[in-house]
N, C-alpha and C positions, 0 to 999 in steps of 0.2 A: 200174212193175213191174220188179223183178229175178228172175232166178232163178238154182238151184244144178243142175249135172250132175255128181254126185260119183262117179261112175263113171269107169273111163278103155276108150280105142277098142278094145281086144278085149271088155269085158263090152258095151261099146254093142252093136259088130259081133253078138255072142253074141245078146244079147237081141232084135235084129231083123230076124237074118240080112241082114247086108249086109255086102259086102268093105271095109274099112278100111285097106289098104293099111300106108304109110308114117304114115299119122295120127299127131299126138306127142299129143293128151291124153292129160290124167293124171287131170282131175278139177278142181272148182274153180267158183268164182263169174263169172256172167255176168254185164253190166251191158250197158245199149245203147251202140253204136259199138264191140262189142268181137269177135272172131270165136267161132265157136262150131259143135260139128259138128252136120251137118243130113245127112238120109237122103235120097236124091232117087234115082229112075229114070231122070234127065236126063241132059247131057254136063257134065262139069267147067266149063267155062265158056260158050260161047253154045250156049240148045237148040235141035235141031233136029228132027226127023221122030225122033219115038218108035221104035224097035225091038220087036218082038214077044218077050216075054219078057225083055227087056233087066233085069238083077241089077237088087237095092239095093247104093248106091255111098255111104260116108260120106266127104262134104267140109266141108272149112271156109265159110264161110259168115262176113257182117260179119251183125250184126244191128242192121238198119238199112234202108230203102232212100232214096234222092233223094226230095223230096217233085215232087209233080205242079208244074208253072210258076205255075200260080193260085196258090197255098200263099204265106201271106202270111210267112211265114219260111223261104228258101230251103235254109236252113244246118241245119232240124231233120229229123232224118230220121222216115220213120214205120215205125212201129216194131210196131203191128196192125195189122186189118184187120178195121173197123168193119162197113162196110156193103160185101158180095160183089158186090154189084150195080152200085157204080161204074164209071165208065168207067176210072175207074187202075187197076180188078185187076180185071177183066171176062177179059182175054186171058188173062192168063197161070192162072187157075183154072179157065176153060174145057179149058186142055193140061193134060192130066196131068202132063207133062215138068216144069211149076214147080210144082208142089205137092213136099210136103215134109214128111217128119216132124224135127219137133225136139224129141230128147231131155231129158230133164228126171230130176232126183229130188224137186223143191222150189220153191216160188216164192213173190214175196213181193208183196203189192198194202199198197199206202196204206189206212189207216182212216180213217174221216172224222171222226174228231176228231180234238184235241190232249190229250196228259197236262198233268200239274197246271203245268207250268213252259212250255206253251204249244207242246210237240216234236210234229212230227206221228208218227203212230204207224205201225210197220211191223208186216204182219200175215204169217205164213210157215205156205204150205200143202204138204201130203204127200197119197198117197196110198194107202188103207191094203190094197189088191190089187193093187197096181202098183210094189215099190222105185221100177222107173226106168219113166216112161210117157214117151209122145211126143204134145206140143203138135201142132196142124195146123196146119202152113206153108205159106208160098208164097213164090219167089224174085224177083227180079226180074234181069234181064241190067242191066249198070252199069258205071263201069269198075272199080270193084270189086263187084261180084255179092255183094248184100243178101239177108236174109229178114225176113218180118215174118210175127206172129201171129195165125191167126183168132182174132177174139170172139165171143161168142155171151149169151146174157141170165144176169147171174148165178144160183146158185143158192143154196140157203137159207142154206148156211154164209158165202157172200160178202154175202149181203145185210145178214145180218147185222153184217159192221164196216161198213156205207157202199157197198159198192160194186153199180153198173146191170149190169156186162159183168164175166166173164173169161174166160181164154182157153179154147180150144177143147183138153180132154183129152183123147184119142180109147181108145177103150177096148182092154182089155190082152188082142187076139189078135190074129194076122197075118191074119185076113182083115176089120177094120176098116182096119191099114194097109196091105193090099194093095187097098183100096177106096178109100181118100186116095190112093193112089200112081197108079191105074191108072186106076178107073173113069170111067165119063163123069161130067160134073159135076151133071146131075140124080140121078145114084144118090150121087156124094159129098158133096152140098150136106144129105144127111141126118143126116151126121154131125155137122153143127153146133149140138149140142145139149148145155145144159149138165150136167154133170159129176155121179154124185148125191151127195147130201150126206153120206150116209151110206157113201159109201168115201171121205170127207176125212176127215182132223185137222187141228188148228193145232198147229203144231211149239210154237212161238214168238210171243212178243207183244212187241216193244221198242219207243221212241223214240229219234228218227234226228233231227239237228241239221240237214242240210242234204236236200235232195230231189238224187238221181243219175239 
């Protein structure tokens, strides 16, 4: 998965009321390992004991975190978040403090096939009461401080090219993301639910030479 945030940090800031600070996006393509601003209630770098009303704050963020020591490839970071229930992101979804919105205008998942010359195909989704919506995040503390995205079961438009899962779109009012940001994790674990298919489009349909 890729996605696009073609926005820059005062229309984010705008869209989700949250201070933005010094933030330098402009706007531009995401890829994994790359930073990318995320909305958090938390502190800049290790969280601690939540504040009562505490702002939304937009920070940079790697999108990525360390895999768990089992993870048969050290070096890969993960990059969703499968299953909530794990023992690797049980803690920090339980705190409000690492949950997280991440902005988005666009994103792209693999199709499951190949075109005629054998290229796997990229599929690119929008959505159409939302310019810019916000994925549901969660961080992790690292020595450089990660996020990765909830999944959740796809819906008609993703089943359609191939795909079981994608990401968790949260829907376009502030008290869906002041419910990922704050509430206990029995009232936010509701919002893991997928996207309807009827506020997507597919922007776009290409073939991609290598996998990013």
């Amino acid at each position: 998965m890729l996605y696009r945030l073609d926005a820059d940090a005062g229309a984010i800031g705008d869209t989700f009321g949250a201070r933005v600070g010094d933030d330098p996006w402009t706007g531009g393509h995401v890829a994994p390992g790359s930073f990318a601003p995320v909305i958090t209630i938390g502190r800049e770098f290790i969280a601690g004991p939540m504040a009562a009303g505490q702002p939304k704050r937009m920070l940079p963020r790697l999108w990525g975190v360390p895999p768990p020591p089992s993870a048969p490839d050290a070096a890969r970071p993960v990059l969703s978040v499968r299953n909530p229930d794990s023992p690797f992101w049980v803690g920090n979804l339980r705190n409000p403090e690492f949950r997280c919105l991440v902005p988005a205008t666009a994103f792209m998942e693999w199709g499951s096939g190949t075109d005629r010359e054998g290229k796997r195909i990229q599929h690119w989704f929008a959505c159409t009461d939302q310019p810019l919506f916000a994925f549901a995040g969660v961080w992790k503390d690292s020595e450089v401080p990660g996020f990765a995205l909830l999944t959740c079961e796809a819906n008609a438009e993703l089943k359609r090219v191939g795909r079981d899962t994608m990401p968790v779109i949260l829907p376009p009012h502030s008290g869906a993301h002041e419910l990922w940001l704050r509430a206990s994790w029995d009232r936010a674990n509701e919002l893991l639910q997928p996207y309807s298919s009827s506020l997507m489009r597919e922007l776009a349909t290409s073939a991609a030479t290598a996998v990013r």
